[in-house]
N, C-alpha and C positions, 0 to 999 in steps of 0.2 A: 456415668456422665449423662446427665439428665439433657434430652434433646429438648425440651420445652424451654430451658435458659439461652440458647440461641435464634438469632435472625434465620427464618427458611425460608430460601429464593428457591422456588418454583414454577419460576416464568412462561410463557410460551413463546418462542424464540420467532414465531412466525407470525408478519403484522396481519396478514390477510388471505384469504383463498379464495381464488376463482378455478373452478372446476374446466376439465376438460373440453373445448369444444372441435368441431369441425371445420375443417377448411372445404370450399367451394369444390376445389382441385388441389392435385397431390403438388408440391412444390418440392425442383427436383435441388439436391445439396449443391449439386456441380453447374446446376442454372444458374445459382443466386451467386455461388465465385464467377461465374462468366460477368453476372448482370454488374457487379462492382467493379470488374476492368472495363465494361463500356463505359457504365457512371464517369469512372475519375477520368477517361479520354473525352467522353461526350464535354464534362463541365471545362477540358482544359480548350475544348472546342469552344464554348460559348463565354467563357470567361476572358476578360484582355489582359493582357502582361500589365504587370506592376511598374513599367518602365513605360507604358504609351502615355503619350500626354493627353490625347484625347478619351482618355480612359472614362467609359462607361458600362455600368454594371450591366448584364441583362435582364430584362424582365423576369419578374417571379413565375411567370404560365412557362417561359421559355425552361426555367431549372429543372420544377417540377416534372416538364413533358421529357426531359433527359433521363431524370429519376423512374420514371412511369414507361417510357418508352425502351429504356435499358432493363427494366424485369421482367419485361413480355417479352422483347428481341433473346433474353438470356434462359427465358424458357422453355421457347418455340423448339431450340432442337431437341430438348430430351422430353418432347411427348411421343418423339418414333425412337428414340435414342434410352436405351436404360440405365438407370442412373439410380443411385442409391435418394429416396425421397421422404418426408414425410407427409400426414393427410389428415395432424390435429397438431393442435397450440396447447398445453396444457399440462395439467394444474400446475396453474401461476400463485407463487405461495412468496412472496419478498418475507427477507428476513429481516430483522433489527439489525445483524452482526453486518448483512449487505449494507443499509441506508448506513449506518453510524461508520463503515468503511467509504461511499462515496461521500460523505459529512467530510471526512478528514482529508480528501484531495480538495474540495472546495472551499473549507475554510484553510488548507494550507498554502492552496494557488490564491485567494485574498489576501493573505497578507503576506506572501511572496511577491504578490502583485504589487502592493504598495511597497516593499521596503526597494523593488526596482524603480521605482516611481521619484522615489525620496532619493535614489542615486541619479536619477536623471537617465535611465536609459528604458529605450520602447518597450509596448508592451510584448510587441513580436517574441523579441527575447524570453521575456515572461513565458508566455505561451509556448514557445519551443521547449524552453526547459523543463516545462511540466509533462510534456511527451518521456521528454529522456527520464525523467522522475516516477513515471506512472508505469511504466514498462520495466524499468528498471527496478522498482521496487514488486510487483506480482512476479516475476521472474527469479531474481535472487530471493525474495520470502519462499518459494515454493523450492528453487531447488538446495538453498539452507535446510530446510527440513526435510527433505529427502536426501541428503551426504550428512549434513550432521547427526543426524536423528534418527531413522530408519534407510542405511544405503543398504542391506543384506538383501530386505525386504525386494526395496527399490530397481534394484539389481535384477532383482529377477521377475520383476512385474514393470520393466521398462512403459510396456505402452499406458500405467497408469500415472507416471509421472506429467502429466501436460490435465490431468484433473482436478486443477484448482479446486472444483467445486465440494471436492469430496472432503477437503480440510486437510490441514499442515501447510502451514503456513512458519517460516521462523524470522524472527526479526532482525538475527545478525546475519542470518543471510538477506535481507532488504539491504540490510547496514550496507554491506559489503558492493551489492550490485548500485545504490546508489552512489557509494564513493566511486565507483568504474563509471555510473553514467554523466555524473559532475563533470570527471578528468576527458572524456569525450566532449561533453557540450561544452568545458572552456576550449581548446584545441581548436575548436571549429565555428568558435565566435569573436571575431576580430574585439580587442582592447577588452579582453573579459581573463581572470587569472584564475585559478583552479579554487584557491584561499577566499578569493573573493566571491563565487559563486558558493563554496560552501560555506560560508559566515552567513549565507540568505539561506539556504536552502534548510540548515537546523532547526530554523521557526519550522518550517511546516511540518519537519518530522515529529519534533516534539506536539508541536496538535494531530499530527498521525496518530503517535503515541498516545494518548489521552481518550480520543475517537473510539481505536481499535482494540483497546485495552477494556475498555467499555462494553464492547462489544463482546468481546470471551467472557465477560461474565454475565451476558443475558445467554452464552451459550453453552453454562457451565464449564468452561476450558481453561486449561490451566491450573491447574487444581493444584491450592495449596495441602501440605500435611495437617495432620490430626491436630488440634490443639483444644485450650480448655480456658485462653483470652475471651473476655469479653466481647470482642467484637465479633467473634469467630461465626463463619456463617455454614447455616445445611447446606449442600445443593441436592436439594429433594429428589431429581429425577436421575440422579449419580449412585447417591448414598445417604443416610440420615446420620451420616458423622460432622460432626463441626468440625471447620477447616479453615485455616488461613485464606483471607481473600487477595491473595500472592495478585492478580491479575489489576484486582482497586490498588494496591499498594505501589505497583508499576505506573496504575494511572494516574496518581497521585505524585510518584514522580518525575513524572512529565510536564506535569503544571508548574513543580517547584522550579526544574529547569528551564521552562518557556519563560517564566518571572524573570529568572538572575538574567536569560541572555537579552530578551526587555530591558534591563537595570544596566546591561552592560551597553547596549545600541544606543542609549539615552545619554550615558554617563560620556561618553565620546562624541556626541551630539551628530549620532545617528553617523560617523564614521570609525568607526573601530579599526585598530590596526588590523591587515589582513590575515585571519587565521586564525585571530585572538578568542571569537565568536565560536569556531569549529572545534577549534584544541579544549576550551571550557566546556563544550557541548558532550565531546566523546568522555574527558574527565568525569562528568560529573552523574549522565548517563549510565556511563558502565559498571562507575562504582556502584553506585546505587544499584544497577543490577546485581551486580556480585553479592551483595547485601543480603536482597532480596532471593535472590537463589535459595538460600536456605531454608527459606519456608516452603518451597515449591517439591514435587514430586518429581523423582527421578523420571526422565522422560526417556532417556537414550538406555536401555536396558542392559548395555552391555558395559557402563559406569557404576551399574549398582550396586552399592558397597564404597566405593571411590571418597575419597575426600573430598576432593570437588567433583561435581556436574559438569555437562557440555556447558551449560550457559555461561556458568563461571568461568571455566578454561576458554572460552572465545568471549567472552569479557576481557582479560585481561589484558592483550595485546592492543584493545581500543584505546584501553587506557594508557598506558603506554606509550601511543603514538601521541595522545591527547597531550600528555608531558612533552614529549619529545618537538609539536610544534612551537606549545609555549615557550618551552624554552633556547631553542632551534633556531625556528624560523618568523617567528613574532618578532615585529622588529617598535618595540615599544617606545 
């Protein structure tokens, strides 16, 4: 197989670097936790309740002197006090896979913004649910991929489970944590239904999806198997084999799904029964992943050989449910 007949991505996955430098003074770890519980008390000090009618903002000299005056008072005691610190900033190296992951909360809090917008309710709202969305998706991604994917490992290198940074990351564990943080944030939002928040919340996944999917392949991750397609791509700093771009193929069907549930928001004239949106979303999602599975490389080692993969086998249950609201609970 001639490697010169395929596309070779050989990216550098890092947009820029700034080199090491020095800090003035060591800044201690357990300062900067003190100096954020003065912060949030000092501003709940100068801030007025939402409920005064006289309500006026404070000056900006007065925020900032709360900001500035809470990391010096939270530093003061560990220069006699020892304290785990550090005494450089550095190297600061952003990646593609970071900006095109903050890309996908941004534009999916946009137009999560508007479709609460189009329903007539605050932006508060809005804003809160992207808490429970943003937390709730880094957390279930990361421990999806440590219990489905590597728990042996995981198991016994506990303290590196909370190292987002190191990679693993898994998507039906996102899946999973955000349908928990959805069923929380309705519960505790008066006139708000579980169906109804997740009919909103699918747009932003699927431009999650599109975003971060994007982003594994500026970091060659994900690697599809061996193939001898025309589209087939190297990834040069992996192997010089051509390979399915299992990761574009994901992202690709994310686009097709942000379309139909577009086509379907529209077709209802932007009220869709409740749950109509989420049950089409898991349906169409999942399948397409089970699909795609097949091109992708065994990642869970201890499936290999297996008919199906993990993705596939926790795929299937989405789908599944996805039937079971359409036809369930959808009240057409």
């Amino acid at each position: 197989m001639n490697s010169d007949n395929f596309f070779v991505w050989d990216p550098d996955p890092i947009l820029f670097s700034i080199g090491e430098f020095a800090l003035p003074i060591p800044i201690s770890i357990w300062g900067l936790v003190l100096s954020g519980i003065l912060i949030y008390f000092g501003l709940q000090k100068i801030t007025p309740q939402k409920t005064s009618k006289n309500r006026v903002d404070p000056p900006e000299w007065q925020f900032w002197g709360v900001i500035f005056g809470a990391f010096i008072l939270g530093q003061l005691p560990f220069l006699i006090i020892d304290s785990p610190s550090f005494e450089t900033i550095g190297p600061i190296e952003p990646r593609v896979y970071g900006l095109l992951f903050a890309f996908a909360f941004i534009a999916g809090y946009g137009v999560g913004l508007k479709l609460y917008l189009d329903a007539g309710k605050p932006q508060e709202e809005a804003d809160r649910l992207l808490i429970y969305v943003l937390i709730a998706t880094v957390v279930g991604a990361r421990l999806g991929h440590v219990f489905f994917y590597e728990a042996e490992f995981y198991l016994r290198n506990i303290h590196l489970i909370p190292q987002v940074w190191t990679g693993g990351l898994a998507s039906h564990g996102a899946a999973i944590g955000i349908i928990i943080a959805m069923y929380l944030y309705a519960r505790r939002t008066a006139g708000t239904t579980f169906f109804w928040v997740a009919d909103r919340v699918v747009f932003s996944a699927a431009i999650g999806g599109i975003f971060i999917r994007t982003g594994n392949f500026f970091n060659s991750e994900i690697l599809g198997m061996q193939t001898d397609l025309p589209w087939a791509v190297i990834f040069a700093n992996v192997d010089m084999v051509p390979r399915h771009p299992s990761m574009l193929y994901e992202a690709l069907l994310c686009l097709i799904v942000l379309s139909a549930l577009f086509f379907i928001y529209y077709k209802y004239d932007k009220k869709p029964p409740e749950g109509s949106l989420f049950g089409a979303f898991l349906i169409m999602l999942f399948s397409g992943r089970f699909f795609i599975e097949f091109t992708k490389e065994t990642l869970a080692d201890f499936l290999t050989g297996a008919t199906f993969d993990m993705g596939q086998l926790l795929s299937i249950p989405f789908v599944l449910i996805g039937v079971w609201i359409l036809w369930k609970k959808v009240k057409w």
